[in-house]
N, C-alpha and C positions, 0 to 999 in steps of 0.2 A: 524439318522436312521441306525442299523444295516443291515451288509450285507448280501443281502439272502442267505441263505446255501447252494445252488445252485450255485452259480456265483464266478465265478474267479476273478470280478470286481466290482466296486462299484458299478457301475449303471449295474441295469438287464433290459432290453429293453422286451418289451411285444409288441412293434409295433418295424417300422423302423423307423431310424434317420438318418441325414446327409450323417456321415461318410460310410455308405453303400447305400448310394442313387442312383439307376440304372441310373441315369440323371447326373451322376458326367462322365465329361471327360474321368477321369483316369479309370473308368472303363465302357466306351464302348467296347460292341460286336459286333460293326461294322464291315462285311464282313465272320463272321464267320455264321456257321450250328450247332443248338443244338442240342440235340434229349434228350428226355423228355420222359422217360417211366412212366405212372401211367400220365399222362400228361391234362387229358379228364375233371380233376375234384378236387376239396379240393386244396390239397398243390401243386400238381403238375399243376394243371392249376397256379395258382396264380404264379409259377416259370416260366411258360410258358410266362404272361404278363408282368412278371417283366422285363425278356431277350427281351419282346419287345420292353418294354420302353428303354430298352439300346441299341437299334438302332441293336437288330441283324440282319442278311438277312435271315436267313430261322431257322425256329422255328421246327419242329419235334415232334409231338405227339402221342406218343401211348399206345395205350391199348387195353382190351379183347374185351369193347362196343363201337362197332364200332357207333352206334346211340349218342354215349354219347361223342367221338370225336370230330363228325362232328358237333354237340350244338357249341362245347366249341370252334373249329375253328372260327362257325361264328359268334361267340360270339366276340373273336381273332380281325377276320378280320373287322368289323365293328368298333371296338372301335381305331383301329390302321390304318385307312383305309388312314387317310392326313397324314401319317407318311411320313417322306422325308429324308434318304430313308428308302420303302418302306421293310416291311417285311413279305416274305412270309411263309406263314402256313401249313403242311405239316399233314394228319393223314394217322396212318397205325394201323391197326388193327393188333393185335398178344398176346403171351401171352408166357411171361419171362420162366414160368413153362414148356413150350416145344423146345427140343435143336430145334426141325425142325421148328420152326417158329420165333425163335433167327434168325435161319443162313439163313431163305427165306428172312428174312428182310435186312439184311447187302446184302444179293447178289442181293435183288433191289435197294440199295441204289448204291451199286457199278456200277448195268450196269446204272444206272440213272446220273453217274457220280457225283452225290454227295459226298463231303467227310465231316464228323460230326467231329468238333472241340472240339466241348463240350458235352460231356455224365454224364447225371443227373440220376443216378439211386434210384428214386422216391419208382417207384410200390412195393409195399411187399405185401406177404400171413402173414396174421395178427390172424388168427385163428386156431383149437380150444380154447377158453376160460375155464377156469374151475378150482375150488378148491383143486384138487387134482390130482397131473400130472400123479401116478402111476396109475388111472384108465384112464389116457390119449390112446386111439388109435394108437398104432405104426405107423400105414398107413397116419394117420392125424399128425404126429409129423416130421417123413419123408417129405411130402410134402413140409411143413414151410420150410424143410433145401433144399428140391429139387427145389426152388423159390427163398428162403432169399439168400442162398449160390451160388448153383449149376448156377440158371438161369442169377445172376447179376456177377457169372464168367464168367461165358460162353457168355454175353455182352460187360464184360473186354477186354476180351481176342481177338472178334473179333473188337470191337470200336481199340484196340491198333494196329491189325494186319491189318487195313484197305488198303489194294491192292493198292489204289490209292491215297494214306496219302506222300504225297511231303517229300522229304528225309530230316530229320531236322526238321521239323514241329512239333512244342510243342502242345501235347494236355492233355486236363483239362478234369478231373474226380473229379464228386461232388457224394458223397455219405451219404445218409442220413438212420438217423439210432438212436434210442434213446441209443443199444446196452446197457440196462437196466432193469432188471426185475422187477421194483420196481418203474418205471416212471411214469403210467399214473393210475390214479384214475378205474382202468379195474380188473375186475377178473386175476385171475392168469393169465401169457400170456409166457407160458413156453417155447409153440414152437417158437412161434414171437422174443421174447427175447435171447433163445439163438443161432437160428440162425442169430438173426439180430450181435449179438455180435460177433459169426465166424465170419463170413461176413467183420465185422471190423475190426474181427486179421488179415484177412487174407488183405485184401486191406492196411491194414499199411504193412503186410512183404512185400506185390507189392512194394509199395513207397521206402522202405529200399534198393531192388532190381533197382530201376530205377533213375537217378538224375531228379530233379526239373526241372530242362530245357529241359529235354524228355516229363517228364509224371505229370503233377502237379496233387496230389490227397489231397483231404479234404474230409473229412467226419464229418458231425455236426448232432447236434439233431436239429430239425425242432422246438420242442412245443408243446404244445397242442391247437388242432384248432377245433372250431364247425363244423366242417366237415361231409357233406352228412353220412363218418360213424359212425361221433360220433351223431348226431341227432339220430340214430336207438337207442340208450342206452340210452342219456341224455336231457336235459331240458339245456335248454340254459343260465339257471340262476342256476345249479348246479355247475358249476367250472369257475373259474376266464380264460377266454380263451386268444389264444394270437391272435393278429391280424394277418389274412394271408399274408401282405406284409412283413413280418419279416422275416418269411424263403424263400419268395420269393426273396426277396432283397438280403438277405446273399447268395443268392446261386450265383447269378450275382458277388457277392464282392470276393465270393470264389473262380470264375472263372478270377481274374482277378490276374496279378501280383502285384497288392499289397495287396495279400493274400501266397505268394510263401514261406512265413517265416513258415508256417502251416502245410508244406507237411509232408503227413500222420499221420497228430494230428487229434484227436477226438478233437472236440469244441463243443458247446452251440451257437447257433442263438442269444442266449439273451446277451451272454458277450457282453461288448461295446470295440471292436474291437480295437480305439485309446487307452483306457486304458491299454490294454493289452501291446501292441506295448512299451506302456511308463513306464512297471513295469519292472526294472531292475532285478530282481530276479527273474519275470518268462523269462523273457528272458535268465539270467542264466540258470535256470533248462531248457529250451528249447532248450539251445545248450550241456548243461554237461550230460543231464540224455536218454537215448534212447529209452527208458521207459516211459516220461509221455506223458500224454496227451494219451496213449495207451491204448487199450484194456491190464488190467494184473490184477494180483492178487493184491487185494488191501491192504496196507501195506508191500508191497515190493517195491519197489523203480524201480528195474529193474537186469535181473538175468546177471551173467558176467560170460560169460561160462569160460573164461580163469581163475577164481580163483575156479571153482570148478576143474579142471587140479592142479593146485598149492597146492590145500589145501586136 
């Protein structure tokens, strides 16, 4: 069988498998605080359960529907409820797209003494859709980059600068992102696409700025999932879907050290992890080229400012 065109790997994972299994030792969240934005539903709830099966203490979920939260907490709490130990389920209502309900929320988390470990920036503005971007809306293209970029900085920036983040204390950024215009079987998705792709560049120049042992960031594509949004478009037997524990699971795997080889690579949910680990030539290119695995222009390798000085 050839290998999909998609995949770094032989095997392309459509579910989860082993090596990323929330229930492996090596990567319990035991003791740690997630917080889950986009958290209430689709990918983000299913990330939500996967960090519960990995034993974490407080789960963090948010979004705009505060009704569609508190479903999915007690949805949460019920299914994890003989957990030992116990983990608890946290919803805040807010909305990425405004700085003032970004920063209400970090300065409840703060006087509540909470400190978040792990920041899964899930939520995106995914719309307008449409055949032709020059009759696109400015006001509506804006948005996308004032949600995709602005609002999951401006989560960066306060998750890193957390007031009561223990001096040393390594924290994990998962960012999810097809950062692709051309990924999902969708009408054109110009706004979504390229500011999910900013979005990308800029959280790998984060990672270039920061060593692994501060600030471990991953950013992967999730898939395609029959998700509350894609049911409004599609028929469930129109695309070959992935199953939601894949990017649930990878997100756990991502937040774990033995994902630290990664920081600030764009990856695929579907690559199979141990493959990758064991290909000696991506692991070359993983340490020679600073460039891949990057948001860049495709067919350049990666730009070296010092030989444009030289030449």
């Amino acid at each position: 069988m050839s290998r999909n065109p998609n995949s770094l790997t032989d095997t392309y994972h459509r579910d989860t498998y082993p090596a990323i299994s929330p229930t492996k030792p090596s990567l319990s969240q035991a003791g740690r605080t997630i917080l889950i934005t986009g958290g209430g539903s689709g990918i983000g709830f299913a990330i939500a359960r996967s960090f519960a099966q990995a034993s974490a203490s407080r789960i963090i979920i948010v979004g705009r529907r505060a009704s569609v939260l508190e479903e999915a907490a007690s949805k949460l709490r019920e299914e994890f409820k003989d957990s030992n130990p116990a983990t608890e389920f946290i919803t805040r209502p807010g909305d990425i797209g405004d700085d003032s309900s970004i920063s209400a929320l970090w300065d409840y988390l703060t006087s509540q003494n909470i400190f978040v470990r792990v920041l899964v920036l899930n939520a995106a503005h995914v719309t307008p859709w449409g055949s032709d971007t020059l009759k696109m809306d400015k006001r509506d293209l804006m948005e996308a980059f004032d949600v995709n970029i602005g609002g999951n900085f401006l989560m960066t920036v306060k998750f890193v600068n957390q007031p009561i983040r223990p001096r040393g204390e390594q924290l994990n950024l998962i960012n999810l992102s097809t950062a692709n215009i051309h990924m999902y079987p969708l009408p054109n998705q110009t706004p979504y696409a390229t500011s999910k792709s900013g979005f990308t560049t800029l959280i790998g120049r984060i990672a270039d700025e920061h060593p692994v042992e501060e600030l471990q960031i991953i950013s992967y594509n999730p898939g395609t999932h029959y998700s509350e949004s894609a049911a409004k478009y599609f028929e469930k037997g129109h695309y070959k879907w992935d199953e939601m524990a894949l990017p649930g699971n990878f997100a756990v795997w991502a937040a774990s050290p033995e994902a630290s080889w990664l920081h600030g690579r764009f990856v695929w949910a579907h690559w199979d992890v141990d493959e990758l680990r064991a290909d000696k030539e991506f692991m070359k290119r993983l340490d020679q080229e600073r460039g891949f695995l990057k948001v860049a222009v495709q067919g350049l390798e990666e730009v070296d400012f010092q030989a444009l000085w030289d030449n």
